[in-house]
N, C-alpha and C positions, 0 to 999 in steps of 0.2 A: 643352108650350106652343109656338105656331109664332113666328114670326120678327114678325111681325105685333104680337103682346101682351108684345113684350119694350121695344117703345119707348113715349113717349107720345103721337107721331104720327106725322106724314109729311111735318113741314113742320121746318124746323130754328128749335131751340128761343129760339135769340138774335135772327132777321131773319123769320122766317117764309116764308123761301123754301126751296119746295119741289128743288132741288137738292140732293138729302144725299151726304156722302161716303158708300164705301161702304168696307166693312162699316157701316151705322150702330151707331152704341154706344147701348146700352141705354139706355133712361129720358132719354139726352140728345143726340137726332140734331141735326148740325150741317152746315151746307153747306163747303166748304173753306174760304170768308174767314171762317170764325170756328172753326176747331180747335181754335185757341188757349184759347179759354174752359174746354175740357175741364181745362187747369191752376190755373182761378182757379172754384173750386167752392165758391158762398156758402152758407155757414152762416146761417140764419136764428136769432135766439136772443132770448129774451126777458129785460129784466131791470128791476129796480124804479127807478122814477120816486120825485127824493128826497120829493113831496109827496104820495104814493100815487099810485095808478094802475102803468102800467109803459110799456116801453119795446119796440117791435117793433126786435132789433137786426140786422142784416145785415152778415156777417163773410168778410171774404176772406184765403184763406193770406199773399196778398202784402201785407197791410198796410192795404189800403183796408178802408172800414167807415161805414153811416150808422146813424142811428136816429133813429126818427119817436115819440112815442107812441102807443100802440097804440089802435088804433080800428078800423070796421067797414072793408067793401069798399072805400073811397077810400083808405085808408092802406095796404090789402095791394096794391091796383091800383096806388101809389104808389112802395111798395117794389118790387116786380116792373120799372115803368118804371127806375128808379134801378138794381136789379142789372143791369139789361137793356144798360142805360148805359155800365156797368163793364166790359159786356163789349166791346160796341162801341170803348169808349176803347182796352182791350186789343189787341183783333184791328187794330185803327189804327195802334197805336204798333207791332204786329208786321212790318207791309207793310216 
């Protein structure tokens, strides 16, 4: 496999700017102002809704953590903005 098919692009996964450190790390290229995120690696997880249905959860090692009820493209486009978020706060409070 070349160097190329080891990430998921060429733009850094938290800001979308194209600056990545280098070596980029597989599956999660990141520009230098957000390295930090490479520590706070969300768990997405799903769990039951007490009146059926269920819960899209998003889990972070340090503690932080949302959940939306699970739904189509606006709730995954949702979560994504919100972990996106986390990270940002992260690499913020690292400056």
């Amino acid at each position: 496999m070349d160097d190329e098919g080891l990430t998921m692009g060429k733009t850094c996964y938290v800001c979308d700017s194209p600056d990545l450190v280098e070596p980029p790390v597989a599956h999660s290229p990141t520009c230098a102002a957000h390295v930090s995120a490479h520590d706070h690696v969300v768990s997405m997880q799903s769990a039951p809704a007490a009146y059926g249905g269920s819960y899209t959860v998003a889990v972070c090692p340090c503690g932080w953590s949302v959940r939306r009820l699970r739904g189509g493209k606006e709730v995954a486009d949702e979560m994504t903005r919100l972990v996106r978020a986390h990270w940002l706060a992260v690499a913020e409070a690292a400056q």
